[in-house]
C-alpha positions as CSV (number, residue, x, y, z in Angstrom):
1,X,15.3,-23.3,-19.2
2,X,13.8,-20.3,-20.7
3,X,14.7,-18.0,-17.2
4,X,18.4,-19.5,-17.5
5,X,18.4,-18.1,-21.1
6,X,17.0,-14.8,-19.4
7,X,19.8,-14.5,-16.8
8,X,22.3,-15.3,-19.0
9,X,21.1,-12.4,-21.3
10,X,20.9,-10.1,-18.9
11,X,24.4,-11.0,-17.5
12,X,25.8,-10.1,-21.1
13,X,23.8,-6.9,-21.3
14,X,25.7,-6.2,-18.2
15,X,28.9,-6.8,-19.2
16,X,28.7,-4.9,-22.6
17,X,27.6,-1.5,-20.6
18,X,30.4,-1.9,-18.1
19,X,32.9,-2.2,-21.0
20,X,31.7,0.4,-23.2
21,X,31.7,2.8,-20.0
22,X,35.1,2.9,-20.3
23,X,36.2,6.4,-20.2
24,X,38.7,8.4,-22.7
25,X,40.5,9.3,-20.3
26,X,42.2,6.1,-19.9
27,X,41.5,4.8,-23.6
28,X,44.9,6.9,-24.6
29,X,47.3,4.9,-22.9
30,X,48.5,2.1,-22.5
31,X,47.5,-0.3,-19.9
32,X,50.9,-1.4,-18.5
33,X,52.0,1.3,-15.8
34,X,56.0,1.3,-14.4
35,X,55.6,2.4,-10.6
36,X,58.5,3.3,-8.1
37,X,58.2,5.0,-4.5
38,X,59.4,5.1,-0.9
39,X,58.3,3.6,2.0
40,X,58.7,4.3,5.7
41,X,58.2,1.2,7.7
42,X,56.8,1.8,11.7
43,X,56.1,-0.5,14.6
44,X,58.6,-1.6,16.9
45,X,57.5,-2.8,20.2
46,X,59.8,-3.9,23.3
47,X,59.7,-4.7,27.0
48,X,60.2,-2.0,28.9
49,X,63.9,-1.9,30.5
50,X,66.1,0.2,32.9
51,X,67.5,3.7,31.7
52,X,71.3,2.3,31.3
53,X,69.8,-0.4,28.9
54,X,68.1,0.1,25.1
55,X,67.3,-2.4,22.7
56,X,64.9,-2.0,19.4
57,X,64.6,-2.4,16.8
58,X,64.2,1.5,14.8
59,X,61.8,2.5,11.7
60,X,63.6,2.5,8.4
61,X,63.1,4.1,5.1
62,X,63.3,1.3,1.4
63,X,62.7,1.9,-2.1
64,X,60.2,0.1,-4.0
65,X,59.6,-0.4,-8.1
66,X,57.7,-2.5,-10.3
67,X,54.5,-2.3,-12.9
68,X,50.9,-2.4,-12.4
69,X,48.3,-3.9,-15.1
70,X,44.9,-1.7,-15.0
71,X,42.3,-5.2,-16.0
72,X,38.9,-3.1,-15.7
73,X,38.7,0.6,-16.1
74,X,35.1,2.4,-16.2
75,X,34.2,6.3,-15.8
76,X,34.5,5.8,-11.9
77,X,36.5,2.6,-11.2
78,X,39.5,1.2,-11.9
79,X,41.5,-2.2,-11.3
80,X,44.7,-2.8,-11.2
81,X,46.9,-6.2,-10.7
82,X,50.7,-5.7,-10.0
83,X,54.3,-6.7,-9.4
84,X,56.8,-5.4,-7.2
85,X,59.8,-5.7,-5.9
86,X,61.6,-3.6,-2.1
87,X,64.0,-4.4,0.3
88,X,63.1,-4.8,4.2
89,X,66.4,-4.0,6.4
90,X,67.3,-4.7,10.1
91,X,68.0,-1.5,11.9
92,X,68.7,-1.9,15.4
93,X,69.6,-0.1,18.6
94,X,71.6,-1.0,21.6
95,X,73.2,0.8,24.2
96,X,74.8,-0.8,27.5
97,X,76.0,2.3,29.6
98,X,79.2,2.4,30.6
99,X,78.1,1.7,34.9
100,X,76.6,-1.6,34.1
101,X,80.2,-2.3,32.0
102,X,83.2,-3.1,34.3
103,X,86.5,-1.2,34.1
104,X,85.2,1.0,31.2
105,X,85.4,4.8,30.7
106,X,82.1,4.7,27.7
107,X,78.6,3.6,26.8
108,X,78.4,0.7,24.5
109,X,75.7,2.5,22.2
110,X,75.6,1.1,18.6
111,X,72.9,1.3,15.7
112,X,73.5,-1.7,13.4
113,X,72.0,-1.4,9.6
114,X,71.9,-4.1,8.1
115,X,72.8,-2.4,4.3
116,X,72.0,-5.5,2.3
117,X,68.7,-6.3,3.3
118,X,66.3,-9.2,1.8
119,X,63.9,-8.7,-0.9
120,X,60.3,-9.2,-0.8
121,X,57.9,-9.5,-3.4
122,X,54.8,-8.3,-3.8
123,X,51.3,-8.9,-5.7
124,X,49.1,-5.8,-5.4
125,X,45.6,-6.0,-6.1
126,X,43.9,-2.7,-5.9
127,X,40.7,-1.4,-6.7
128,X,40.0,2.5,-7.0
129,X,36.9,5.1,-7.0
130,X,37.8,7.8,-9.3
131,X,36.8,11.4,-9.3
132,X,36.5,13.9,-12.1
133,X,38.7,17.4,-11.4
134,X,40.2,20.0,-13.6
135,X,44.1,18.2,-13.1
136,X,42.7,14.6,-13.4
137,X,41.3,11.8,-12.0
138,X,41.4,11.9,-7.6
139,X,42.0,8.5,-6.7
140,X,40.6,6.9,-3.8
141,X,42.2,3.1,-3.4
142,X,42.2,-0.1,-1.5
143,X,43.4,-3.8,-1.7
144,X,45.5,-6.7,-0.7
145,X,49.0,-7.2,-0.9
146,X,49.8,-11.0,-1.7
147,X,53.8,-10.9,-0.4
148,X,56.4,-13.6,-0.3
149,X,60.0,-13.2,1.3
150,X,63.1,-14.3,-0.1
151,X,64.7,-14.9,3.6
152,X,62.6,-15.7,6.8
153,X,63.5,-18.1,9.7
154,X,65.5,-17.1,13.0
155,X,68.6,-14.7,12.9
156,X,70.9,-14.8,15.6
157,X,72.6,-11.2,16.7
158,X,75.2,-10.0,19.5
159,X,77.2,-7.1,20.2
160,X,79.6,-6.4,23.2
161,X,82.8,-5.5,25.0
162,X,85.4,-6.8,27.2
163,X,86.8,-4.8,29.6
164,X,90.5,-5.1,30.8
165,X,90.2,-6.9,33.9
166,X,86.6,-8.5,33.5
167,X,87.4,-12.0,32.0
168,X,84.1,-11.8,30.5
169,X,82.5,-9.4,28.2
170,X,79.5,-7.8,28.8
171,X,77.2,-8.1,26.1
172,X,73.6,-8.0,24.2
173,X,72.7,-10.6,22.0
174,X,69.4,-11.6,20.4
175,X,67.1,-14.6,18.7
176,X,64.3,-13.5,16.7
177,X,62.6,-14.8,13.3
178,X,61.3,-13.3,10.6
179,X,57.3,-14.6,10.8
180,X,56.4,-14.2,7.5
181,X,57.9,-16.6,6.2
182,X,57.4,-17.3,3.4
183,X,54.2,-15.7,2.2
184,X,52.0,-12.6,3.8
185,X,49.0,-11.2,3.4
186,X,48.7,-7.1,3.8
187,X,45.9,-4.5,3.2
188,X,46.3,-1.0,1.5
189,X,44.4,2.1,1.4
190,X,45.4,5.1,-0.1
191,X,44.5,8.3,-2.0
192,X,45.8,9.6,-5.1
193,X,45.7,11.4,-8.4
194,X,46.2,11.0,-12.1
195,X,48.1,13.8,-14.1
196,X,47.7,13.7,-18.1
197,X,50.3,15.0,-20.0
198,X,50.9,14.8,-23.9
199,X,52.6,12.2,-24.5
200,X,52.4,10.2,-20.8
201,X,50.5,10.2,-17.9
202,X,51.6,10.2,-14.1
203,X,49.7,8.8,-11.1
204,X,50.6,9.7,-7.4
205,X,49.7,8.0,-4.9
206,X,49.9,8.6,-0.6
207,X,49.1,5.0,1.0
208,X,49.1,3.3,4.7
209,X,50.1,-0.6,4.3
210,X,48.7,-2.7,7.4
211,X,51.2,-5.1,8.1
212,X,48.4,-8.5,9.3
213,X,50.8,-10.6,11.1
214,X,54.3,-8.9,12.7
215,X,57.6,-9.1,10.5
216,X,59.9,-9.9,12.8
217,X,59.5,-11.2,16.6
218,X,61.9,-12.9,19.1
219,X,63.8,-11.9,22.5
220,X,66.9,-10.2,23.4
221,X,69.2,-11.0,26.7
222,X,71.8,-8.4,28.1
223,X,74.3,-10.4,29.7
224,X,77.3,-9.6,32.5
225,X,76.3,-6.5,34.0
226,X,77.9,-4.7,36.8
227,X,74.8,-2.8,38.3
228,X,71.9,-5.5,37.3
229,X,71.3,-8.8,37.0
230,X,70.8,-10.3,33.6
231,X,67.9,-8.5,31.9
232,X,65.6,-10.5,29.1
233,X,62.7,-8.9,27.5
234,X,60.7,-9.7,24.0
235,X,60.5,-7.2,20.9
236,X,58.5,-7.2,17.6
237,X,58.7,-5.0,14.8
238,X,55.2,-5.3,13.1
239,X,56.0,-3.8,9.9
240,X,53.0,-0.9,8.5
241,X,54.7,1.4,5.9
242,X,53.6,4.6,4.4
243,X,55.2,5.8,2.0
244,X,54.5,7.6,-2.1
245,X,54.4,6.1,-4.8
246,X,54.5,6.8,-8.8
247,X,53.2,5.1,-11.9
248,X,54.5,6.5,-15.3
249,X,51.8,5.5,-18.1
250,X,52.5,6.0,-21.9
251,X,50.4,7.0,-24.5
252,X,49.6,5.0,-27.3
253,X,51.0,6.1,-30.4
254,X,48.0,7.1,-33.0
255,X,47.9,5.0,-36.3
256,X,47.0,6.9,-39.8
């Protein structure tokens, strides 16, 4: 009993040096942080096809916005829980050339954005090793991304053209399904810095976002060709961004 009461001493000691190592340099401002950024989303995969034939699905560029909470800050660490919101968009590309399509004069070569998009939501929960410089803190960061996706499930897509004798058009259609439906797991790692000013305080950030399962996956047909037969193959899109990212923090107003 008397080495539980030791422990548990000990364990309180702890505590009270980790919060009174709290530095000044975050004792200023406020806790709450409003972040907004950019992110470039990467890795699309297909099945290799003929030279008249694409399909695949292209990187895109989305916006992202939200607020971090920073729940333990010391001279060299800091942690941070967080909210945000971006929007994931279908950007595709297909081309039939104009051989493989009867009776035509042109390539059927289309890039289809989807400009509405689905939201997905995020929980970021990030720990960072901070390093003293004559700007402000250098940031090195890390943590998981809890996600969840407002739309997931399979999406059927096709695009062609009739010619003017052909009774039947000549076309490219697809199945696929968004896998991360509903919630995701991701990682982060990135590097950053914090920028006091007078009355606010900026923090930058560069990150990579591993994507741990594939956002979208499914197969794709092309259909009535003149030169080949009908051509299937598979796609994924797996989803890493990188991108920059801002937090605005404000100081606290002094009291008299």
């Amino acid at each position: 009993m008397r080495f539980k009461r030791i422990i548990l001493a000990l364990l309180l000691c702890s505590l009270q040096q980790v919060s009174g190592q709290t530095t000044d340099f975050f004792n200023d401002y406020h806790k709450l942080s409003f972040q907004f950024g950019v992110s470039r989303y990467v890795g699309a995969e297909s099945t290799p096809l003929p030279n008249t034939l694409i399909y695949k699905f292209r990187d895109y560029t989305s916006p992202h916005f939200g607020f971090y909470y920073d729940i333990l800050q010391t001279r060299k660490f800091n942690f941070k829980i967080g909210l945000s919101a971006l929007l994931v968009r279908d950007y595709i590309e297909y081309k039939i050339d104009k051989n493989e399509i009867p009776n035509v004069d042109r390539d059927l070569h289309l890039y289809v954005e989807d400009n509405t998009g689905s939201w997905r939501f995020n929980i970021p929960i990030i720990g960072e090793y901070l390093v003293s410089t004559k700007l402000g803190k250098l940031s090195f960061n890390g943590g998981l991304i809890l996600g969840y996706s407002e739309e997931f499930g399979e999406t059927l897509d096709e695009h062609g053209i009739r010619a003017h004798i052909s009774p039947e058009p000549t076309t490219t259609s697809s199945i696929y399904s968004r896998r991360t439906a509903p919630w995701y797991i991701n990682s982060q790692f990135g590097i950053g810095m914090y920028f006091p000013f007078k009355k606010w305080m900026l923090r930058t950030n560069l990150y990579y976002n591993f994507a741990l399962q594939d956002l979208y996956d499914g197969e794709f047909t092309f259909s009535n060709l003149s030169q080949s037969p009908d051509t299937s193959g598979n796609f994924s899109f797996r989803g890493d961004s990188f991108g920059l990212e801002f937090s605005i923090y404000l100081k606290k107003t002094k009291r008299d």
